[in-house]
C-alpha positions as CSV (number, residue, x, y, z in Angstrom):
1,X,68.5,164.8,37.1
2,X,68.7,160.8,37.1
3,X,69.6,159.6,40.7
4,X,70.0,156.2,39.5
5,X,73.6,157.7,38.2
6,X,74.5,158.4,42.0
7,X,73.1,154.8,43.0
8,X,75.6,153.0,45.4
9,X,76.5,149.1,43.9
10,X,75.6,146.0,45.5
11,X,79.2,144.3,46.6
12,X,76.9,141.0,47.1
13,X,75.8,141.4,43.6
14,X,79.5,142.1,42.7
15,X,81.3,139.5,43.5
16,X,79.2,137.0,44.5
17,X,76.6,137.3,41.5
18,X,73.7,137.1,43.5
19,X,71.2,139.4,45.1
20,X,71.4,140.5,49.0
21,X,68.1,140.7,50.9
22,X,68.5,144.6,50.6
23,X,68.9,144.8,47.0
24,X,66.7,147.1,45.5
25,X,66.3,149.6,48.5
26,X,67.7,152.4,46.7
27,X,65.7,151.9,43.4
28,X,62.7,151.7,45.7
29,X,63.3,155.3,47.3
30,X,63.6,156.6,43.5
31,X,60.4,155.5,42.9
32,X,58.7,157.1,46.2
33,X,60.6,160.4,45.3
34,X,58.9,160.1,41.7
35,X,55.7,159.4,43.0
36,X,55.5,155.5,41.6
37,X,54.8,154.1,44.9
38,X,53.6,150.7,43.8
39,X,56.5,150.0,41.9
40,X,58.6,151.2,45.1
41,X,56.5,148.1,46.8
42,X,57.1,145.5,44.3
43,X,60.7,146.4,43.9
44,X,61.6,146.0,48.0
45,X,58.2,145.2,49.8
46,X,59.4,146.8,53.1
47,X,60.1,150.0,52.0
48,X,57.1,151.6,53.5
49,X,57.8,149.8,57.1
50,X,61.3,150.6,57.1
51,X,60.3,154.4,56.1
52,X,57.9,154.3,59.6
53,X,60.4,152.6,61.5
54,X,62.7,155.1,60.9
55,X,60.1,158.1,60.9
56,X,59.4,157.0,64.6
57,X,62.8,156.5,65.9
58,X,63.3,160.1,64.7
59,X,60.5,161.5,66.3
60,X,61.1,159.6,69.4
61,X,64.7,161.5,70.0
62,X,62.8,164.9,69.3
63,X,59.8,163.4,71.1
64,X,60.2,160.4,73.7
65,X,57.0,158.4,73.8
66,X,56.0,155.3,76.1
67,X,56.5,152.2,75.2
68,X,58.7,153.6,72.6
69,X,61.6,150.7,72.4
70,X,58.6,148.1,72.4
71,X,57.8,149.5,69.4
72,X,60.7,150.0,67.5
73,X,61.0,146.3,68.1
74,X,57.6,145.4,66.7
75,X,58.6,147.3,63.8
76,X,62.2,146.1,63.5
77,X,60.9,142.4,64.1
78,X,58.0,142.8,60.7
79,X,60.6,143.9,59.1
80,X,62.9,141.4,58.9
81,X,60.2,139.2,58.4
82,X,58.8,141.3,55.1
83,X,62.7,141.7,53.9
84,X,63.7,137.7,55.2
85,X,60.3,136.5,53.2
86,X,60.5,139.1,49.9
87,X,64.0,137.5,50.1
88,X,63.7,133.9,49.7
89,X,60.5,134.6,47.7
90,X,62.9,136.4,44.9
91,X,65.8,133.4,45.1
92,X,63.4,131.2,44.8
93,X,62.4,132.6,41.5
């Protein structure tokens, strides 16, 4: 089966003819689901971050921990950073 048939399209990309800072997300996940897990990181470099930010949000509604929301927003705040930098990085080039 080839999930890159079932692959949602960038609108950004569209109309606009230009990349949005989340392009490549779903190609990324492909990869981890094959196993390629370096190309998952040099397609979207925050791929493995976003994976653990969401991991621990789900465990924290099955499991509340301490200092829980401080860090979901450690790991909300690197990621914007890794997806704002990866960004600019790919316009730029």
């Amino acid at each position: 089966m080839n999930l890159e048939n079932y692959m949602l399209p960038c609108f950004t990309k569209q109309f606009l003819g230009h990349d949005c800072p989340g392009c490549g997300i779903q190609r990324s996940l492909v990869f981890i689901l094959q196993g390629d897990f370096l190309a998952a990181f040099q397609l979207y470099p925050a791929i493995f971050t976003l994976i653990l930010m969401f991991g621990f949000i789900l465990l924290n509604w099955r499991f509340t921990f301490k200092k829980a929301q401080k860090t979901i927003s450690i790991l909300a705040v690197v990621n914007v950073m890794i997806i704002s930098i990866s960004y600019f990085i790919k316009i730029s080039h």
